[in-house]
C-alpha positions in Angstrom: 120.7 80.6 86.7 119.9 77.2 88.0 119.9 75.8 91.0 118.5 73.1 93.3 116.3 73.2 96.1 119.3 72.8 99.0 121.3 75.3 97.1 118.3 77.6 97.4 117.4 77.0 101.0 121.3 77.2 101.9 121.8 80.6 99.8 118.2 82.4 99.7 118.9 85.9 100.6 122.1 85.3 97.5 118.9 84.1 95.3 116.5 86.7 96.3 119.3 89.5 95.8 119.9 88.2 92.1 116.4 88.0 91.2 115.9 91.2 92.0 118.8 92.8 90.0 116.9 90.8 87.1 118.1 87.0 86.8 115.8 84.3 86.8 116.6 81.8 89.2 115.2 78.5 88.0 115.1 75.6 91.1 114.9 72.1 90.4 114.4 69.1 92.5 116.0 65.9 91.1 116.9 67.7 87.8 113.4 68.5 87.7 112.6 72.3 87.2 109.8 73.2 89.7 109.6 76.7 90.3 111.4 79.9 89.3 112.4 83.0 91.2 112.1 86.0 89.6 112.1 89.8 91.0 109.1 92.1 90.5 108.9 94.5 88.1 109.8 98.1 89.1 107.2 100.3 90.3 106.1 103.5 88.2 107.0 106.8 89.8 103.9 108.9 91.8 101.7 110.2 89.1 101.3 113.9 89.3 97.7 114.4 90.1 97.5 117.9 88.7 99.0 116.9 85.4 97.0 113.9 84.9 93.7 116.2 86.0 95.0 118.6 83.4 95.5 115.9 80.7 92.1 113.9 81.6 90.4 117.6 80.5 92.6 118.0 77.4 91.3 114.1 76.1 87.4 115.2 77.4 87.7 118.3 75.3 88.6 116.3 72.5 86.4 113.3 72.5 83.2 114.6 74.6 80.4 114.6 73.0 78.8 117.6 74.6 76.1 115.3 75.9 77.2 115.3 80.2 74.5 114.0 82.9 73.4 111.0 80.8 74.1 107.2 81.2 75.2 105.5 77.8 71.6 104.1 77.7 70.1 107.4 77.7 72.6 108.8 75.0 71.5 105.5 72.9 67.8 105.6 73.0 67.9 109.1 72.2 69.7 108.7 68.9 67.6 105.7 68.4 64.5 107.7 68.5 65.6 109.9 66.0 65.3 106.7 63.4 61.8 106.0 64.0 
């Protein structure tokens, strides 16, 4: 929808309530479009920590390399100084 500025001052709870059901609101000043009201996106539901703890394990068990305690530095020289 479009509408200008005074509409949008005289109507902006109208504006704010459409914009967040999903229209864009696009406000012009003299037949000039200037800004746009649109509503934010819709939040995620509250992760569940145990199943993302549980998951996080799953996806370390599959990609770890067995190598825990060292910085990426440490894991790189090492296989490094096997080439020398």
């Amino acid at each position: 929808m479009t509408a200008t500025l005074r509409e949008t001052k005289a109507k902006l709870s109208e504006m704010v309530r459409l914009a967040s059901q999903g229209e864009e609101v696009v406000i012009t000043v003299h037949g000039t479009e200037v800004a746009k009201l649109v509503g934010l996106p819709k939040r995620r539901r509250k992760i569940d920590k145990r199943k993302w703890l549980a998951k996080l394990a799953r996806l370390r068990k599959q990609t770890g390399t067995g190598i825990i305690g060292m910085t990426a530095q440490e894991i790189q020289d090492e296989n490094r100084a096997d080439r020398f």
